[in-house]
C-alpha positions as CSV (number, residue, x, y, z in Angstrom):
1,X,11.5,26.3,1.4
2,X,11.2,22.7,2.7
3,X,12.2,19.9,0.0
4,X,9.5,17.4,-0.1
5,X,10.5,15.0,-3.1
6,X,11.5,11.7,-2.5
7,X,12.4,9.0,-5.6
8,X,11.9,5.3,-5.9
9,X,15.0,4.6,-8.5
10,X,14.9,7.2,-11.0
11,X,10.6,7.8,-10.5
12,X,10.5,11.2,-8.6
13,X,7.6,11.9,-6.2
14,X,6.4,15.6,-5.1
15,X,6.5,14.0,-1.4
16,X,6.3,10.9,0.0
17,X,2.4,11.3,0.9
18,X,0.4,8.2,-1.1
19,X,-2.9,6.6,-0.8
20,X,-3.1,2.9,0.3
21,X,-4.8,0.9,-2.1
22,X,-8.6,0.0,-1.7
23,X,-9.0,2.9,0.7
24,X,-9.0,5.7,-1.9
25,X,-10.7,3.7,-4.7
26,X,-9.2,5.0,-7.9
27,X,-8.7,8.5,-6.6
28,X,-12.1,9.5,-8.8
29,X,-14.0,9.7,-5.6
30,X,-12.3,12.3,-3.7
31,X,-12.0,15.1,-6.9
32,X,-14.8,17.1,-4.8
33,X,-12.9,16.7,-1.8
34,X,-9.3,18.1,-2.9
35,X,-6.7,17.9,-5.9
36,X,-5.3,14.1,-6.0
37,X,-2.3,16.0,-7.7
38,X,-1.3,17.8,-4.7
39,X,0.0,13.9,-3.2
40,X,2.9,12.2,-3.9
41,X,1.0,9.5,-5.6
42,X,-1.3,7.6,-5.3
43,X,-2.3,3.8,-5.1
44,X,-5.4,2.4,-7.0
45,X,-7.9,0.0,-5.7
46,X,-6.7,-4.0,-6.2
47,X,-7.9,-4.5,-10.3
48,X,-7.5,-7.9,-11.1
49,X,-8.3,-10.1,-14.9
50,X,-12.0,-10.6,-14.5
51,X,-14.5,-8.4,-12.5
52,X,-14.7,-9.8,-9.0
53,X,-17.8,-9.5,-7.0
54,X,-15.9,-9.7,-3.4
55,X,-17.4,-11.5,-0.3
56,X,-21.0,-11.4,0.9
57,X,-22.1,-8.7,3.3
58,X,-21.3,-7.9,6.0
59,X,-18.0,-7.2,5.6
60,X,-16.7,-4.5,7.0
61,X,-17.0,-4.2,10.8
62,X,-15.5,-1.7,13.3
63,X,-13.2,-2.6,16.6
64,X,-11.6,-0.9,19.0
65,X,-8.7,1.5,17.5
66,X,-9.5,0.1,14.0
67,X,-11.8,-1.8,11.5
68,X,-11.9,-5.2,10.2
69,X,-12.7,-5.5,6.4
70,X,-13.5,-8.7,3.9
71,X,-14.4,-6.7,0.7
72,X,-12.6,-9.8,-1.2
73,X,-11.1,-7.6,-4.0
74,X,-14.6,-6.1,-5.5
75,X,-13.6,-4.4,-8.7
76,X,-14.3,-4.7,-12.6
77,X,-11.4,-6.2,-14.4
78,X,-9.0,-4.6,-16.1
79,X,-11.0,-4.1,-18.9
80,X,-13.2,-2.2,-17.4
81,X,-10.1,-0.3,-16.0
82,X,-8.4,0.2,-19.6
83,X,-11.7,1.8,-20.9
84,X,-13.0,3.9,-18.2
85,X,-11.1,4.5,-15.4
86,X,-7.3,5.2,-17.0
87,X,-8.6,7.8,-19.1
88,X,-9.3,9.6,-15.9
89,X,-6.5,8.9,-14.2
90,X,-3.8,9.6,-16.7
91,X,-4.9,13.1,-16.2
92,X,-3.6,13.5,-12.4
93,X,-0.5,15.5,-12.2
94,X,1.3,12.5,-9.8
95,X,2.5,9.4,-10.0
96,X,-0.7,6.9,-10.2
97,X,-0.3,3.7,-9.3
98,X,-1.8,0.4,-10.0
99,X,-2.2,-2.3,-7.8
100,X,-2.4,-5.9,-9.2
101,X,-4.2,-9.1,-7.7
102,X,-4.2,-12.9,-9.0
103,X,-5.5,-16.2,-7.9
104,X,-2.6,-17.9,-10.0
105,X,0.9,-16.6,-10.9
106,X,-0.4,-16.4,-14.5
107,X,-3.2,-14.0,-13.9
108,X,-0.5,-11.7,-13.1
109,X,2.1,-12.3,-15.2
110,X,-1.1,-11.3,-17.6
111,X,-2.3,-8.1,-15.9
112,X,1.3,-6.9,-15.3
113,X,1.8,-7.3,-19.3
114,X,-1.5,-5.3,-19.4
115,X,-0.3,-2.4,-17.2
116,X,2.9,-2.2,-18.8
117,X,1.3,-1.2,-22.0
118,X,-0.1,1.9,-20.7
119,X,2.2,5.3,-20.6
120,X,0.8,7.1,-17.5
121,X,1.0,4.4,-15.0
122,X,4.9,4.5,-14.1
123,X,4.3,1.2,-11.4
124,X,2.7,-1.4,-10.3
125,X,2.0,-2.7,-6.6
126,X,2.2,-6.8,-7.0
127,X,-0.1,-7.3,-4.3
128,X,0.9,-11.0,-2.7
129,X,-0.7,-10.5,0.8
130,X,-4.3,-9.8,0.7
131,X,-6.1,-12.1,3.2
132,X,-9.7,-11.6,2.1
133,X,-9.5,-13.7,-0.7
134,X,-9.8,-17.6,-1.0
135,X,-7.1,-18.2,-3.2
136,X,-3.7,-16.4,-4.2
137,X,-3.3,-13.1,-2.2
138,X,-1.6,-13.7,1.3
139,X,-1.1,-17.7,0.0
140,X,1.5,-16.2,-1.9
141,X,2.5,-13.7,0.4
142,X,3.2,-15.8,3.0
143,X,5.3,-18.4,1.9
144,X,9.2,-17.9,0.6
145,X,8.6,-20.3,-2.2
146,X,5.8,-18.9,-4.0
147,X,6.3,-15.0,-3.4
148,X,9.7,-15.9,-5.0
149,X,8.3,-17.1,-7.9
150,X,5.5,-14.6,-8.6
151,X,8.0,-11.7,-7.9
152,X,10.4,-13.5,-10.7
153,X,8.1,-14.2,-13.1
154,X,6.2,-11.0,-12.9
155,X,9.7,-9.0,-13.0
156,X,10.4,-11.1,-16.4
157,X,7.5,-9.0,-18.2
158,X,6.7,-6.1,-16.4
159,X,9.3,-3.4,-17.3
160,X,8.7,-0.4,-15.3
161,X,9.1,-0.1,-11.4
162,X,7.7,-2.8,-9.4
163,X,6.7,-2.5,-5.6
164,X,6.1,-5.9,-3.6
165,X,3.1,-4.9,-1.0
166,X,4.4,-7.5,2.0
167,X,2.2,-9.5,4.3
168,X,2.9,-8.9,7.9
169,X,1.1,-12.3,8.9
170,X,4.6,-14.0,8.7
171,X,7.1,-14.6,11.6
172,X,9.8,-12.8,9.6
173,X,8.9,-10.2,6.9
174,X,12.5,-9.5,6.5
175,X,12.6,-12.7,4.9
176,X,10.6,-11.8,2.1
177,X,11.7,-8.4,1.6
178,X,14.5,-9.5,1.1
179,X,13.7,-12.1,-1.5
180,X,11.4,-9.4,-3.4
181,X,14.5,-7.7,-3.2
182,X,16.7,-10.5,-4.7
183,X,14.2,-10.8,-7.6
184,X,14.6,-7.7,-9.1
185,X,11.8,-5.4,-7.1
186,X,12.3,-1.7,-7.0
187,X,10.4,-1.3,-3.7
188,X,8.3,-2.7,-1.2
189,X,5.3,-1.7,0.6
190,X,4.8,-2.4,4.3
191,X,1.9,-3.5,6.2
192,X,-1.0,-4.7,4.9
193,X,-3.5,-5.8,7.1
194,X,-3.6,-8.2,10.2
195,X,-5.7,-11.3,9.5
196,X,-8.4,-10.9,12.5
197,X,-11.5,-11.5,13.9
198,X,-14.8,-9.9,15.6
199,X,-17.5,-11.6,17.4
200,X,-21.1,-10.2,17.5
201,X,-21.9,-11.6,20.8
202,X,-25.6,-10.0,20.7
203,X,-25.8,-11.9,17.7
204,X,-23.9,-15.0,18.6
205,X,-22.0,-14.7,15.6
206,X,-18.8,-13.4,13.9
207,X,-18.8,-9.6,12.8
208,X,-18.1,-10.8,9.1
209,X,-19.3,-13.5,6.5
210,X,-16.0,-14.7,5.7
211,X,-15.5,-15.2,10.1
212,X,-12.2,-13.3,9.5
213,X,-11.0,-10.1,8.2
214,X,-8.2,-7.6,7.7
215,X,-7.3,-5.2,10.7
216,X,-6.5,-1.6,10.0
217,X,-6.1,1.6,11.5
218,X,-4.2,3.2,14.9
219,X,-4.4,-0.5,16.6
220,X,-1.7,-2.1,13.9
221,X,0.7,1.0,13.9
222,X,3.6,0.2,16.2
223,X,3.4,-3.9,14.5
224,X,3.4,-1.9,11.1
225,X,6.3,0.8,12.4
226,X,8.3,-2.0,14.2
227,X,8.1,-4.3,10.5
228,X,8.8,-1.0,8.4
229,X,12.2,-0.4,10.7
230,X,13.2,-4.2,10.3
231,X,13.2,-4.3,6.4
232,X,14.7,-0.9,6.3
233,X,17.7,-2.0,7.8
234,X,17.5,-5.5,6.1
235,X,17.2,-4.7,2.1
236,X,18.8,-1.4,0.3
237,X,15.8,-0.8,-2.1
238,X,13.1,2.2,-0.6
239,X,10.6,1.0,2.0
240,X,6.9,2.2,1.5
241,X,5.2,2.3,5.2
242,X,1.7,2.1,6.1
243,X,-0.1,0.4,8.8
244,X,-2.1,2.9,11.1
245,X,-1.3,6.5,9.9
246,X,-4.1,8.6,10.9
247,X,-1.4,12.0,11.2
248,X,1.8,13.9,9.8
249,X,3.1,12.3,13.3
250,X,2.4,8.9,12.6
251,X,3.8,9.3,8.7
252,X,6.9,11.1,10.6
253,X,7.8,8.4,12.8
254,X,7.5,5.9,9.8
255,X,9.8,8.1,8.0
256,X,12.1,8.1,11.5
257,X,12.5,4.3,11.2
258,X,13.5,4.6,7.7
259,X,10.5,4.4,5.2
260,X,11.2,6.6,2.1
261,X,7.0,7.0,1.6
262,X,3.9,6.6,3.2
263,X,0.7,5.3,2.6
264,X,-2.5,6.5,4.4
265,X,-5.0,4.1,4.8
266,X,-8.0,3.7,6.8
267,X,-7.7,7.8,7.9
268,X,-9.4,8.7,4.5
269,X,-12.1,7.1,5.5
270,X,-13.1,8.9,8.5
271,X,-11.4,12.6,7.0
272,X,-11.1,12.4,2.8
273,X,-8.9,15.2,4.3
274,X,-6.2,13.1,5.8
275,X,-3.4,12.9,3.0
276,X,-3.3,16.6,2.1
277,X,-3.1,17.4,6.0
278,X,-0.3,15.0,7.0
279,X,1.2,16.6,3.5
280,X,1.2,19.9,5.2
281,X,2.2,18.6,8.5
282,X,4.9,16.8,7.3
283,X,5.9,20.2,5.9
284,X,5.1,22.4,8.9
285,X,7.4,19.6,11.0
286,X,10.7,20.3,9.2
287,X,10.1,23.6,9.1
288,X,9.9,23.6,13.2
289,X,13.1,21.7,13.1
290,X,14.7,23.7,11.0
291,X,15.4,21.2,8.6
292,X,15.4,22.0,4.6
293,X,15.3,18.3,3.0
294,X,13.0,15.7,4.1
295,X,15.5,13.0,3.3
296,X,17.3,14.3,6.8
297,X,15.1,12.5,8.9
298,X,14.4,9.4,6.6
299,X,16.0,6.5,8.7
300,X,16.8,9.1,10.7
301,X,16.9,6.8,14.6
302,X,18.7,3.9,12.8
303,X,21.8,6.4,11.6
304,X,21.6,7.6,15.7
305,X,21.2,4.4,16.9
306,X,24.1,2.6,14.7
C-alpha cells in the first residue's frame, strides 16, 4: 500500500491531486465524468461579492503549447454561491475549497467573513494575482505593499486555513511568499497564469478583447516548476504547485522540487480525466520505486542537492 495523504497544518488530504480554480468550475460539472471525492480536493471557480459578468468575447484563444484566457472572473456572487452551489458541494467527500476575488481589500475582508461561516469549506484561496481583471487581482498581487495588507487584514477575520495563490508576473515571487508567509498564511499556491498576448494576423487584430490574457498549459511549466522550487526553499509553510501539469510526471516533478500538492489546470480541459489519472500515476510511480509514503520524494532534489 502506497501512502497518498498529505496535510496543510492540521487539514489532511487523501493526496495531493487538486483542481485549479476556474478550470473545474465548482466541481458540479464533472459528476458525469468521475467522483470529485476520489481527489485530494478541490479548488472552486473565483466567487467574488456581486455577480461579475467577465470580459467581452472573445476570450479565450489557443497558442502554441497552451491557451490564453480573459474570462474576467464570470461568476454569480456569493449569494448565489451560499444558496445553490454549497449545498452541493458540502456533499463531496474531500476537502472543497473556495477561491476568493476583490476589486478592494474590503470586498474581501467581506467574502472571507462570508466563507468562514460555512462548516464544509475548511479554506480559502485569497486570490491576489488574477490579470484578467481591471482592478484588484494581480494589482495586489504584484506589489509587496498591498499583498501585505490584504493578506493581514484578510487573516484578521478569516479563521480557518488560508492559501495565498501567488502571481508569477513579478521579478521575485519569493518576495511575496514570503510575506504571505509573515502574515499569518497557511499555504500558498504557485503559478497562476503568465500575462500574454496573441495576435490574429488574418484579422489584423489581437486574439482577445481585453488585447492581453493569461497563459496556461505545458508552455509555463518549467517558469511555474522553477518558481514552485524557489519558494519551497524560501518559506517553511506547504507549497501548492501548478503551472502546466498535463501528467502524474509533470505533478511528480512538482512534488521533486518540493510542492506538498498540485493543482491541475488547463489538462481538464482537453481530458475531464486528467486529475484522477495523474492520481493513479502518482500512485503507480511510487510503487515502481518502491517507495511506501509519498512525502519521500516531496522536496525530494533540494534534500540531494543540499
Amino acid at each position: 500500500m502506497v501512502k497518498l495523504g498529505i496535510s496543510i497544518g492540521d487539514l489532511s488530504f487523501k493526496n495531493p491531486v487538486m483542481t485549479a480554480s476556474g478550470t473545474f468550475g465548482n466541481g458540479i460539472e464533472f459528476d458525469d465524468f468521475f467522483d470529485v471525492s476520489r481527489l485530494g480536493g478541490i479548488f472552486l471557480k473565483g466567487t467574488t461579492l456581486e455577480a461579475r459578468e467577465g470580459n467581452p468575447y472573445p476570450r479565450m484563444a489557443e497558442t502554441p503549447s497552451g491557451m490564453l484566457n480573459a474570462v474576467g472572473l464570470q461568476n454569480k456572487g456569493i449569494d448565489y454561491f451560499e444558496q445553490i452551489i454549497y449545498p452541493h458541494v458540502s456533499q463531496y467527500d474531500t476537502n472543497v475549497i473556495v477561491n476568493i476575488n476583490g476589486s478592494y481589500i474590503d470586498d474581501y475582508i467581506l467574502l472571507a467573513e462570508r466563507i468562514n461561516k460555512l462548516d464544509r469549506i475548511p479554506a480559502a484561496e485569497l486570490n491576489i494575482s488574477c490579470p484578467n481583471v481591471k482592478m484588484g487581482g494581480m494589482a495586489f498581487g504584484t506589489n509587496p505593499v498591498t499583498a501585505r495588507e490584504v493578506i493581514r487584514e484578510v487573516r484578521k477575520v478569516y479563521h480557518k486555513k488560508l492559501i495565498v495563490k501567488l502571481s508569477p508576473n513579478v521579478t521575485n515571487i519569493t518576495e511575496f511568499a514570503l510575506i504571505a508567509e509573515e502574515e499569518g498564511a497557511d499555504s500558498v499556491s504557485l503559478v497562476n497564469t503568465l500575462l500574454a498576448m496573441a495576435i490574429d494576423a488574418g484579422k489584423m487584430k489581437p486574439s482577445l478583447s481585453t488585447l492581453t490574457g493569461g497563459l496556461s498549459g505545458p508552455a509555463i511549466k518549467p517558469i511555474a516548476l522553477r518558481m514552485v522550487w524557489q519558494v519551497a526553499n524560501a518559506v517553511r509553510i506547504p507549497v501548492i504547485g501548478m503551472g502546466g501539469i498535463m501528467t502524474a510526471t509533470d505533478a511528480i516533478e512538482f512534488l521533486l522540487a518540493g510542492a506538498t500538492a498540485i493543482q491541475v489546470g488547463t489538462a481538464s480541459f482537453i481530458d475531464p480525466m486528467a486529475p484522477v489519472k495523474i492520481v493513479e500515476g502518482i500512485e503507480s510511480y511510487l510503487s515502481e520505486k518502491g517507495i511506501s509514503d509519498i512525502g519521500e520524494i516531496i522536496g525530494y532534489i533540494n534534500r540531494k542537492t543540499s
